[in-house]
C-alpha positions in Angstrom: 44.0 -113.4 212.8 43.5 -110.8 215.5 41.5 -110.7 218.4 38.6 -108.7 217.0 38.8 -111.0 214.0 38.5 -114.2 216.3 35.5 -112.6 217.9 33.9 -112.0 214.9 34.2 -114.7 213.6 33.8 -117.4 215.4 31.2 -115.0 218.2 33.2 -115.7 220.9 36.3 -114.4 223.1 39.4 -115.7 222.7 40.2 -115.1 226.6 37.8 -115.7 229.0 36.3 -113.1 231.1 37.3 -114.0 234.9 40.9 -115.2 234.8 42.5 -116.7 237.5 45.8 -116.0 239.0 48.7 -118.6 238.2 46.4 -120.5 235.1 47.8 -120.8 231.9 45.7 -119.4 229.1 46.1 -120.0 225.6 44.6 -117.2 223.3 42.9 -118.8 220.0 45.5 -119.6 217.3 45.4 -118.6 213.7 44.8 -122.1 211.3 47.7 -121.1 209.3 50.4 -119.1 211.0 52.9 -117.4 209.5 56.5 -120.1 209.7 60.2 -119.3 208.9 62.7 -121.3 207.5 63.4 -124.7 209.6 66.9 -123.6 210.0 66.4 -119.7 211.0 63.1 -121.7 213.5 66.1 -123.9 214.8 68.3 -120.4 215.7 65.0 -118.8 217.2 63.7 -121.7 218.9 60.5 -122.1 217.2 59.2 -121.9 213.7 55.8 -119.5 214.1 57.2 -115.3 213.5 54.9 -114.6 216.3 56.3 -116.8 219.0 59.7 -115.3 218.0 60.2 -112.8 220.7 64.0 -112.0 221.7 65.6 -110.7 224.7 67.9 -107.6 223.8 68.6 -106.6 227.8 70.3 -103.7 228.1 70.1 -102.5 224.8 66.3 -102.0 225.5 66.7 -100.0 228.1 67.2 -102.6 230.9 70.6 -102.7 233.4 73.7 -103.1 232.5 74.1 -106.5 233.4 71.7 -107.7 232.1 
């Protein structure tokens, strides 16, 4: 579920409108995300695809030692 979905929806935002530095905020959650295998969730660190985000370093264009 996207953002404009959420909105929609459910008539409200799914951030509010005046954030605050250095406060955690927690965008709305699908009901039922998309999950991966428990063993290939184990490897990643967590079952949900969109939580899955790796770090490549330099192969992304970052330093070389990174």
């Amino acid at each position: 579920m996207d953002i404009k979905t959420i909105k929609e929806s459910y008539g409200i935002k799914p951030l509010p409108d005046d954030t605050t530095e250095a406060m955690a905020y927690v965008p709305f959650q699908p009901y039922a995300p998309e999950t991966c295998k428990a063993v290939l969730g184990y490897e990643n660190g967590t079952l949900f695809r969109a939580l899955h985000k790796p770090f490549y370093g330099s192969r992304c264009g970052g330093a070389d030692n990174d």
